[in-house]
C-alpha positions in Angstrom: 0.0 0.0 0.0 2.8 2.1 -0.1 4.2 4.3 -2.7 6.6 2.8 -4.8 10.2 5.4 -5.0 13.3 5.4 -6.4 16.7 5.0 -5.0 17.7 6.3 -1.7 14.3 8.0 -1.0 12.7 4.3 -1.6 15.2 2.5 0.6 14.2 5.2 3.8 10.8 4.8 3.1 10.5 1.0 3.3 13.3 0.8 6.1 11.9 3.5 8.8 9.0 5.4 7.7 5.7 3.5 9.2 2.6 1.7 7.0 0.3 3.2 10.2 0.6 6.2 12.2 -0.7 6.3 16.1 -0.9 8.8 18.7 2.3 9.2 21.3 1.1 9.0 24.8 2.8 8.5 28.0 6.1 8.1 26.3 4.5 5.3 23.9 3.3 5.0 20.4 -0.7 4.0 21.2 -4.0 3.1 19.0 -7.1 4.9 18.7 -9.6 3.9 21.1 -12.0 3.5 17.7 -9.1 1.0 15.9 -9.8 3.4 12.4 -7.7 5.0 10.1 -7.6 7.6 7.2 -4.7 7.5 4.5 -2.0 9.9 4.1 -1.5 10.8 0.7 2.0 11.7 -0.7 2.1 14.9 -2.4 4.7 14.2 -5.1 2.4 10.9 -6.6 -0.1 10.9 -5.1 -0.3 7.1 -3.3 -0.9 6.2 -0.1 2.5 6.9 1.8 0.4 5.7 4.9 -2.2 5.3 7.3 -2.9 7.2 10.1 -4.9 6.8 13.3 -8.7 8.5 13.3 -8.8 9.7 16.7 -11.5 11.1 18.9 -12.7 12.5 22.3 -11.7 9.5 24.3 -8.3 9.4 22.9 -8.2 13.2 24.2 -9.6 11.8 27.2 -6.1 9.4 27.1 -3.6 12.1 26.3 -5.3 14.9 28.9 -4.9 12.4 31.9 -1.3 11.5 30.9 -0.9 14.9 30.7 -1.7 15.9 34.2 0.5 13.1 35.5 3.6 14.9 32.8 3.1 18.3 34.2 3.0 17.4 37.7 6.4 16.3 37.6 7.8 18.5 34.8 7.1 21.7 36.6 9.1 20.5 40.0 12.2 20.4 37.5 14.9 23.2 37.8 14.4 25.8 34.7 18.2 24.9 34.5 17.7 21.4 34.2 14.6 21.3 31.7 17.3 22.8 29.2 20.5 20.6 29.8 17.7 18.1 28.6 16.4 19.9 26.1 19.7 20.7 25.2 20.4 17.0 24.7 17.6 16.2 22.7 18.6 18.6 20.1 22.3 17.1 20.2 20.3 14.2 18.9 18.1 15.9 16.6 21.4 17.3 14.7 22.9 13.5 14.7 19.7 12.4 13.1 18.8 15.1 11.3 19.5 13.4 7.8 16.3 11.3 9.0 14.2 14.1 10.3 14.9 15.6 6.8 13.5 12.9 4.9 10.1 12.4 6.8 9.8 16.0 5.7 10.1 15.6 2.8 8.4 12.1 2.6 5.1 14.0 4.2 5.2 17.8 2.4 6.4 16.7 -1.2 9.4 18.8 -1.4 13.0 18.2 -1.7 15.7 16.8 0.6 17.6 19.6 0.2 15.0 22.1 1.0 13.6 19.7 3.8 17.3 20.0 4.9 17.3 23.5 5.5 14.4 23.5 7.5 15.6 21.4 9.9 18.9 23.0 10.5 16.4 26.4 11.0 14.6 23.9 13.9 17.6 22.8 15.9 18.9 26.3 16.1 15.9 27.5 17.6 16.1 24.0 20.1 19.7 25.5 21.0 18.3 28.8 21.5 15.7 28.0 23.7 18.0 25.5 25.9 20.4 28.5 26.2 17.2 30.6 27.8 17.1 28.1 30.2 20.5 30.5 32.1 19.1 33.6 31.2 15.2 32.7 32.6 15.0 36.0 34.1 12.3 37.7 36.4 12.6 41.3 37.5 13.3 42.7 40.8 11.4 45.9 41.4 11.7 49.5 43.3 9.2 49.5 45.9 7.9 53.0 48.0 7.6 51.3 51.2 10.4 50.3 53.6 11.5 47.0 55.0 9.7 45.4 51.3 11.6 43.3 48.3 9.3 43.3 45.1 10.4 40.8 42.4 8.1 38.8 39.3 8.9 35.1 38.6 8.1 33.0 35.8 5.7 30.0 36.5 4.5 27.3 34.1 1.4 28.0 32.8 -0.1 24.5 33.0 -0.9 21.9 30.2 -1.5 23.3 26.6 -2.7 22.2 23.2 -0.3 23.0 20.1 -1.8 23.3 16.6 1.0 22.5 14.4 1.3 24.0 10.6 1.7 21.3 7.5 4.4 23.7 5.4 6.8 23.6 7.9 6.1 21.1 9.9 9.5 20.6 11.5 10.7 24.0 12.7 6.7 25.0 12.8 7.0 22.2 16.0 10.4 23.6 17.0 9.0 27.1 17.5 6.3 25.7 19.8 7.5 22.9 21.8 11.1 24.3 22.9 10.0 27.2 24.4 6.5 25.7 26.4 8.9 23.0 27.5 11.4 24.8 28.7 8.9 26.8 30.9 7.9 23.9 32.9 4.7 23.2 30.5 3.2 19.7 29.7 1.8 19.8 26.0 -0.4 17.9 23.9 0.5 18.7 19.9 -2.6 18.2 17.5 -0.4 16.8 14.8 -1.7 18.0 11.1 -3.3 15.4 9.2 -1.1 16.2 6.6 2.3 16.0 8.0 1.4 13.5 10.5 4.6 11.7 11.6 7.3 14.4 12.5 5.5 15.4 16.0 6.4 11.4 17.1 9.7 11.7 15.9 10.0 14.8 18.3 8.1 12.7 20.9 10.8 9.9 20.2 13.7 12.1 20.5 12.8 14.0 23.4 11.8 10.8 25.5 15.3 9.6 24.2 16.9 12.7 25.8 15.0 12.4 29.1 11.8 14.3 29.5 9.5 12.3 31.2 6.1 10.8 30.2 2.9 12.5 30.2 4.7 15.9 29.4 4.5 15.7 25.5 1.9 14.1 23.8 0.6 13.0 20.3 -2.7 13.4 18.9 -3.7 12.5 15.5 -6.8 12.8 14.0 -9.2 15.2 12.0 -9.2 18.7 13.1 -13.2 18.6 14.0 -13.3 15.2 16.0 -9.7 15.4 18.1 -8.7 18.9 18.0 -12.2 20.4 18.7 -12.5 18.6 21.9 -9.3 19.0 23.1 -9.0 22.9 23.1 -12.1 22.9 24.1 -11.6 20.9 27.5 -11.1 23.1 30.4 -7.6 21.5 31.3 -5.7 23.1 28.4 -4.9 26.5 29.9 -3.1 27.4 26.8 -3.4 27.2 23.1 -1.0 27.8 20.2 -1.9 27.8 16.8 -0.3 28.3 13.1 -3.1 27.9 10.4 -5.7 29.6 8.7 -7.4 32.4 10.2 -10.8 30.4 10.1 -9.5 27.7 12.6 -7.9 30.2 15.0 -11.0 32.3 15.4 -12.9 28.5 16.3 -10.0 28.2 19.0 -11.2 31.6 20.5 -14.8 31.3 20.9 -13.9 27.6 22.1 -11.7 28.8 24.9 -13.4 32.4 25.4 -15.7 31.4 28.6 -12.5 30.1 30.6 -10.2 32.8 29.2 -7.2 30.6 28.4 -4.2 31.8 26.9 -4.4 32.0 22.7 -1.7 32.5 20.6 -2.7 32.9 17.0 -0.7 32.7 13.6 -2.6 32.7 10.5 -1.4 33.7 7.4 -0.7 36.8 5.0 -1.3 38.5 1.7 2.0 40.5 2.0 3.1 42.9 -0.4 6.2 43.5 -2.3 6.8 46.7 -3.7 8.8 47.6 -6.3 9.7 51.1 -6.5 11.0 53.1 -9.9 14.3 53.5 -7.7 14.8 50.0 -7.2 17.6 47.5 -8.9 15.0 46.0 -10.5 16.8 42.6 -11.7 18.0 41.8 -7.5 14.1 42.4 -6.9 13.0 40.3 -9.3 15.1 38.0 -8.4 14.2 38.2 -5.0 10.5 38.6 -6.0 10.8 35.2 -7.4 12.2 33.3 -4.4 9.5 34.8 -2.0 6.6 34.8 -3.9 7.0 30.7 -5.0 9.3 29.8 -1.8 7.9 26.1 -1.0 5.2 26.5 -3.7 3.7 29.6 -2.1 2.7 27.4 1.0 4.5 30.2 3.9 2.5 32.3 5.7 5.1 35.7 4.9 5.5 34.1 0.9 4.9 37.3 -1.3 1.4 37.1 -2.9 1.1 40.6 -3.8 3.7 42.1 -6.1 3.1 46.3 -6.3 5.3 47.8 -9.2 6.0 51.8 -9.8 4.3 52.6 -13.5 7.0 54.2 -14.7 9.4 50.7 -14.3 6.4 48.4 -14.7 7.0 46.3 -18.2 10.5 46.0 -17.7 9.9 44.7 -14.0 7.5 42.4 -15.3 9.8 41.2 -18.3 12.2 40.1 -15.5 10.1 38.7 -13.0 8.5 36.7 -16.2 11.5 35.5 -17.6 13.0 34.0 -14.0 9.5 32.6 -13.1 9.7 31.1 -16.6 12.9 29.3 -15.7 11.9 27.7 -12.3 11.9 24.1 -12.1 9.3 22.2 -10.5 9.7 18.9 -8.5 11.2 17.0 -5.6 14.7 16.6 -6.7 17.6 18.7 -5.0 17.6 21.1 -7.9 14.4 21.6 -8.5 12.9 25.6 -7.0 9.7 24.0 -5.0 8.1 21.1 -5.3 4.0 19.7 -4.8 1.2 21.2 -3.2 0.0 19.5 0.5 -2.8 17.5 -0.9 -5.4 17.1 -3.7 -7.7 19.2 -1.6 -5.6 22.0 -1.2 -4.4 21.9 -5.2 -8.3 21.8 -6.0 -8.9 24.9 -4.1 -6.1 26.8 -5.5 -7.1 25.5 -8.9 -10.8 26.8 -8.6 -9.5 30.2 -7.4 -7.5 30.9 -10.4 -10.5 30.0 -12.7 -12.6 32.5 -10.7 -9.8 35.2 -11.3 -9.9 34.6 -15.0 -13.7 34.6 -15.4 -13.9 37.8 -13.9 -11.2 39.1 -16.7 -7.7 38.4 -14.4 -5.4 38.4 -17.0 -2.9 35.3 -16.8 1.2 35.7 -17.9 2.0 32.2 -16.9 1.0 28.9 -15.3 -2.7 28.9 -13.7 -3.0 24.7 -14.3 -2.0 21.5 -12.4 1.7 20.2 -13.9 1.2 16.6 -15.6 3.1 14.0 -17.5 5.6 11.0 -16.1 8.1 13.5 -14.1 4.9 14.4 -12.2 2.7 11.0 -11.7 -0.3 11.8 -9.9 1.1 14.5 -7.8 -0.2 17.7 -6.5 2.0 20.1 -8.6 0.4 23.5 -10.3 2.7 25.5 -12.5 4.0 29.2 -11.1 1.0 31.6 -11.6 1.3 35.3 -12.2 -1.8 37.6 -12.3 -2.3 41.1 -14.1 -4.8 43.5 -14.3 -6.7 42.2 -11.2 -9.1 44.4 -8.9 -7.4 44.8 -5.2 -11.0 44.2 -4.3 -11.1 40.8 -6.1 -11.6 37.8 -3.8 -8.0 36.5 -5.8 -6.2 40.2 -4.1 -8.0 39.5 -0.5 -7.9 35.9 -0.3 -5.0 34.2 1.2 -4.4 31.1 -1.0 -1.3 29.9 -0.4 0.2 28.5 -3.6 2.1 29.5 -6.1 0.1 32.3 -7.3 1.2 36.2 -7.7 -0.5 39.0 -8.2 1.0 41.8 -10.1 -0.3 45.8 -9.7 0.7 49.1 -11.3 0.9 52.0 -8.8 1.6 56.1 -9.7 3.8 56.6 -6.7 4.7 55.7 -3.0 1.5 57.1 -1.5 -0.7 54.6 -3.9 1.7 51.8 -3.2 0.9 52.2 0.9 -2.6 52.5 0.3 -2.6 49.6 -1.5 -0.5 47.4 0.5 -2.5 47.8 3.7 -5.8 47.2 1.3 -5.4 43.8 3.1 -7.3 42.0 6.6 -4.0 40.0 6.5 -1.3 42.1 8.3 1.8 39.4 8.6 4.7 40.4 6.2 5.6 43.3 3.5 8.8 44.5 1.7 9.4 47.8 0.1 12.3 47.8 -2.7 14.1 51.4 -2.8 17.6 52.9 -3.2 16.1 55.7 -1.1 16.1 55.7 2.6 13.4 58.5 2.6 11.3 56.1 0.9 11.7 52.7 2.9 11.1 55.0 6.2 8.0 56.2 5.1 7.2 52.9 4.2 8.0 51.6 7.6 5.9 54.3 9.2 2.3 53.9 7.4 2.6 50.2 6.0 1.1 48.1 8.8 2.0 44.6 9.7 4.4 42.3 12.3 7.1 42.3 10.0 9.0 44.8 7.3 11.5 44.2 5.3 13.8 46.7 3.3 15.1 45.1 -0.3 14.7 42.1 1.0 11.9 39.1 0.7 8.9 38.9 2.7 9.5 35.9 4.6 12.9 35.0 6.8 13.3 34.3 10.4 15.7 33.5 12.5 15.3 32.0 16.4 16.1 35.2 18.1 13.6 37.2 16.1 9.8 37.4 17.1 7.4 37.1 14.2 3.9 37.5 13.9 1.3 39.6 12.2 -1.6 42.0 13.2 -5.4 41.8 12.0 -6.3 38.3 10.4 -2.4 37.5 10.6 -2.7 37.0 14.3 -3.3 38.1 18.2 -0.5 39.5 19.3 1.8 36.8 20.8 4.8 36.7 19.1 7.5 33.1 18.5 10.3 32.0 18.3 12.7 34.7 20.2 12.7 35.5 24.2 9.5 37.3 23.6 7.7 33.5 23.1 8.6 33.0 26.9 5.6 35.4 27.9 2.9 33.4 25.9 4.5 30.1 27.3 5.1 31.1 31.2 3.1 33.1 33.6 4.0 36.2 35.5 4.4 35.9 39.9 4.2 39.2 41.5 5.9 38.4 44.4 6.2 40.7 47.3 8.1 40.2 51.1 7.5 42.4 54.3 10.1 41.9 56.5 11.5 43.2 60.1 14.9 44.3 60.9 14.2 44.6 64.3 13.4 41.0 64.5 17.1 39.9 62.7 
């Protein structure tokens, strides 16, 4: 029932990567109380890579328990020592990370080499976070009345539920799990559907370096029947989602009556503009990388490219040309590879036709690659829009895939305006020689993240990321500022005598 590879891909598949998928809980790989399965398709063909377990509310039931037990004994740890182990398990992670790699790009139908690269981003951010483990700092504070020390401490904040992305799966785990565990937090991951086995690798890993059970668990399943029930249980003080907008504003009204902590990161339609200053061949060279970046499946990948009049055509000559001249697949040198699933591909699919009904006009791609390079996989062609409405549901939509929009603008003031024409407030770049003009642009465009001839995505462990409106709530990850979504505050204040020393 497995898909049928070539060469070294083949050899790991049949070797290491399991025919069924089960939850992790107290330390174990476990079955679904209901015994049922769905399949997990593989993006590049389009065959069963495997099945996974269908869980539901009394395998939440399972992991919750476990997870009372887990965080009972994980919080009485040291901060200290919760890193040293941490620590460890990321000394592992890099010794296997060949392996991690390959589930990668087994499960999101994209190279070894790209799958590569995502991982090394994940076990910096593990290093990072075990080195906050020395620098867990509180604050002592000045107080007005004598005889009185005032300090805050961090505490745990108690068992949470994390809601893991499918385009990155492996660092999109990293940026969550590190930094709740090394707060002293037990935590139940919803693994997605689509990437299903990378969280038990994790789970293997970190039981390997010495976190004990019940303080990370597994749950697979559909969205609606395991993770539905599990935020909505009135142990998880904490949730943390990256997804779609739609499923983090379900997470809110779920959790709204106990007012449990809600991190939420959903998404973009960031802007790239392209000023008549600009070196126009680096931006479209750039323009190219960030717009089709993992087939347009990141949350900061450029969707909307904004162009000056005066340098319009010959901007869009370039960006043409190099879009032209990307190669699609899942070998090492090929630029991105399938879309997540048939589903996904569908919906991209039906967008594009929408755009071009309503008079979009189409410079390349818009249709699903086929032939014998491509079997049966998910792969659609690099799209580029013109002569779109901003209002269109294509300009306001977030679809991620590979589609780009491209606009003519008079000047910097109709640029703005039409970069913040967006709900989505994640990620933007402006592309200047003048420094006049990327300030201003920093001023009025609004979003988490701006970017100065450079892409729209690109993160690094240190630096928090995030967005405002639809993009997301607030809470910032990876970076020191995660630590105040993933701890809780202790005011904690002493009265003391010296008379009585």
């Amino acid at each position: 029932m497995l898909l049928t590879a070539d060469g070294p891909r083949a050899r790991f598949l049949y070797m290491n990567y399991p025919k069924k998928i089960v939850h992790w809980i107290d330390n174990r790989e476990v079955k679904s109380v209901s015994g049922k399965f769905f399949p997990k398709m593989n993006p590049a063909s389009g065959e069963v890579l495997a099945l996974v377990a269908k869980g539901d509310k009394r395998d939440v039931e399972r992991v919750l328990k476990a997870a009372e037990r887990g965080f009972g004994a994980w919080s009485e740890v040291t901060v200290i020592k919760r890193a040293e182990i941490l620590r460890e398990a990321v000394l592992r992670m890099r010794e296997k990370k060949d392996e991690l790699a390959e589930i990668v790009a087994l499960e999101s139908g994209k190279s070894k080499k790209s799958s590569l690269g995502e991982v090394d981003a994940a076990i910096e951010c593990g290093f990072f976070f075990a080195g906050e483990g020395r620098r867990f700092f509180g604050e002592v504070l000045p107080t007005s009345v004598p005889n009185r020390s005032v300090k805050m401490i961090r505490e745990p904040v108690g068992i949470g539920a994390l809601v893991t992305p499918f385009n990155n799966p492996a660092a999109g785990i990293a940026w969550k799990i590190f930094p709740a565990l090394l707060c002293g937090n037990a935590v139940i991951v919803k693994s997605h559907e689509y990437t299903p086995y990378v969280a038990i690798w994790y789970a293997k890993v970190l039981k390997e370096a010495g976190v004990p059970a019940g303080v990370i668990s597994v749950l697979q399943g559909i969205g609606s029947e395991v993770g539905a029930p599990l935020v909505a249980d009135s142990r998880i003080e904490f949730v943390s989602l990256t997804g779609f907008a739609a499923t983090g504003q379900k997470i809110i009204r779920a959790t709204a009556s106990r007012l449990a902590k809600v991190s939420i990161e959903a998404g973009g339609k960031n802007p790239f503009v392209v000023c008549d200053d600009a070196d126009l061949e680096k931006a479209a060279t750039i323009a190219v990388s960030a717009a089709f970046v993992d087939a347009g499946q990141r949350c900061a990948a450029t969707s909307r490219i904004i162009v000056f009049d005066k340098v319009y055509e010959k901007f869009k000559k370039a960006f043409l040309a190099k879009t032209n001249a990307l190669k699609i697949g899942t070998n090492d040198d090929d630029d991105y590879g399938a879309i997540i699933s048939e589903k996904r591909m569908r919906e991209i699919l039906r967008a594009v036709e929408g755009a071009k009904r309503r008079r979009g006009a189409i410079l390349t791609g818009g249709s699903r690659l086929t032939g014998d390079q491509y079997k049966k996989g998910y792969f659609i062609a690099p799209t580029i829009f013109e002569r779109v409405s901003p209002k269109d549901e294509i300009s306001q939509k977030e679809l991620f895939g590979p589609v780009v929009i491209l606009y003519c603008v008079k000047n910097l003031d109709e640029a703005i305006r039409l970069a913040n024409d967006s709900q989505y407030k994640l990620s933007g770049a402006i592309h200047t020689s003048s420094i006049h003009r990327a300030e201003e642009f920093i001023r009025r465009y609004r979003a988490g993240v701006v970017r100065v001839n450079g892409p729209t995505h690109g993160s690094e462990p240190h630096m928090p990321f995030g967005g405002m409106g639809l993009s997301g709530n607030g809470w910032r990850e990876p970076g020191t500022n995660a630590l105040e979504f993933y701890s809780d505050w202790k005011h904690v204040s002493v009265d003391y005598d010296p008379g009585k020393i």
